[in-house]
Each structure stands twice: as structure tokens, then as C-alpha cells.
N, C-alpha and C positions, 0 to 999 in steps of 0.2 A: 096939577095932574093928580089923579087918582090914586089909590094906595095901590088898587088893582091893575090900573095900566101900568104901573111901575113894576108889580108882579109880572107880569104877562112880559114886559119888556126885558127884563131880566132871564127869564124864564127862555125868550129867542135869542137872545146875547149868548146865553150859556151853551143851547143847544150851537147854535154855529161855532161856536171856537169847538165844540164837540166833532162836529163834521170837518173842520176843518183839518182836527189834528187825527182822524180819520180817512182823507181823503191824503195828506204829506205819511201817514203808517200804509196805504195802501200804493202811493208811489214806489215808498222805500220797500213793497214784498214784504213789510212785516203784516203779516193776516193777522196776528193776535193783537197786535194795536186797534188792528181796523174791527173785528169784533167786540174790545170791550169798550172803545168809544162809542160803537152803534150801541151795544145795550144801555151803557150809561146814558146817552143821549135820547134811547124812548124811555127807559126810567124818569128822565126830569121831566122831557117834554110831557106825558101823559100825566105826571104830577102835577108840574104846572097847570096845565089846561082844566085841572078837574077843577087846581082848587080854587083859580081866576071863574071859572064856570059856574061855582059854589058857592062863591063870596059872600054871600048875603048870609047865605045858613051857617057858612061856618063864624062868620063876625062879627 
């Protein structure tokens, strides 16, 4: 496997337990859970993507 698939794989691993624990803080009514998993969760995701996107120039 790739260093970049293993990027990219990580990278959706992280985001889903982000959703996850997103979607148990929006059962439980806490909204502030569920906002700062969303933001954290497009922070990595858009990170990740750019720099699996990148790989080459940045490597």
C-alpha cells in the first residue's frame, strides 16, 4: 500500500469517528458537540484531501 493511500485512509477513519461522535452529541441535544466535531471534521477532511491531492509536490 501506498504512503498516500494510507494518508487518505486515515484521513476517512478520523473523519467518521468525527461524525460519529457528532451525530451520539446531536442525539444527546448537546449542539456544541455537534458543532465542534463538524468543524473539526472539515478541518482534517479538507487537509487531508489536499495533501493526498498534493502528494507528489509536496514529497
Amino acid at each position: 500500500m501506498e504512503t498516500r493511500h494510507l494518508v487518505l485512509s486515515i484521513v476517512v477513519l478520523v473523519t467518521g469517528v468525527l461524525l460519529v461522535r457528532g451525530v451520539v452529541g446531536l442525539l444527546n441535544g448537546d449542539i456544541g458537540t455537534v458543532i465542534r466535531q463538524a468543524a473539526i471534521g472539515v478541518i482534517v477532511f479538507t487537509f487531508g484531501i489536499a495533501l493526498v491531492s498534493r502528494w507528489d509536490e509536496v514529497g
